[in-house]
N, C-alpha and C positions, 0 to 999 in steps of 0.2 A: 582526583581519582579518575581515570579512562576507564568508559567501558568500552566492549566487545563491540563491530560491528554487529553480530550476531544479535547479541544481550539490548538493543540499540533498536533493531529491527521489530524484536520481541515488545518493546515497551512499547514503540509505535502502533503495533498490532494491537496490543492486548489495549491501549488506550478507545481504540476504534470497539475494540470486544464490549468495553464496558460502556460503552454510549450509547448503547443499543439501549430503548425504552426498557424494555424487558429487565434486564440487567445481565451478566452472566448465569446470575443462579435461575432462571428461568429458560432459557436461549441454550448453554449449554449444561446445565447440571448441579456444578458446581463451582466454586475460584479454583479448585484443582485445575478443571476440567477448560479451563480462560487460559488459564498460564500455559498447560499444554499446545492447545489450540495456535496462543499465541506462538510458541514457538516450532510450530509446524508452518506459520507462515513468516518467521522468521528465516529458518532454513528453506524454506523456496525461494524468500528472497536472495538469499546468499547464494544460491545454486545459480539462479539466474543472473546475479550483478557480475559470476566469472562467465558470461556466455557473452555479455553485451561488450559492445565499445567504451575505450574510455571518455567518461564525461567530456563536454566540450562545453564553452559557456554560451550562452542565451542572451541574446538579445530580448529581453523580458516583449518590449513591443512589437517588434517580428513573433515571437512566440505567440502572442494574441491573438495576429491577424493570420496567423495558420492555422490557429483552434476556429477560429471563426471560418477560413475554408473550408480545414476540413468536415466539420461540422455543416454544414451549407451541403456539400456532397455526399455527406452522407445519407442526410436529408431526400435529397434530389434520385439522389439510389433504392431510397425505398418508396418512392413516387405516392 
């Protein structure tokens, strides 16, 4: 079975919702009120992934030592 990008985004979300110490029923309310939530930042994700470029692949160790500059500058920017 496939699911949705969307439905995809949602689980990711809602995974992060409920890790929260608190749990949902605390944080927001209710597991209505999670699954909502989730899917509010579901569709921002989707909103956003047609604005961006197509993926390109990563050099995982280049990708490292650019978190690490840019991280270093940004450092350096708030002195």
């Amino acid at each position: 079975m496939e699911i949705s990008k969307r439905d995809y985004f949602a689980a990711q979300a809602l995974t992060g919702l409920l890790a929260q110490p608190n749990g949902p029923g605390e944080s927001l309310g209710s597991h209505k009120a999670a699954a909502e939530q989730a899917f509010l930042y579901a569709d921002a994700m989707m909103k956003l992934s047609k604005t961006l470029m197509d993926p390109v692949e990563i050099d995982p160790e280049q990708f490292g030592k650019e978190m690490a500059t840019d991280k270093k500058s940004s450092e350096t920017k708030r002195g």
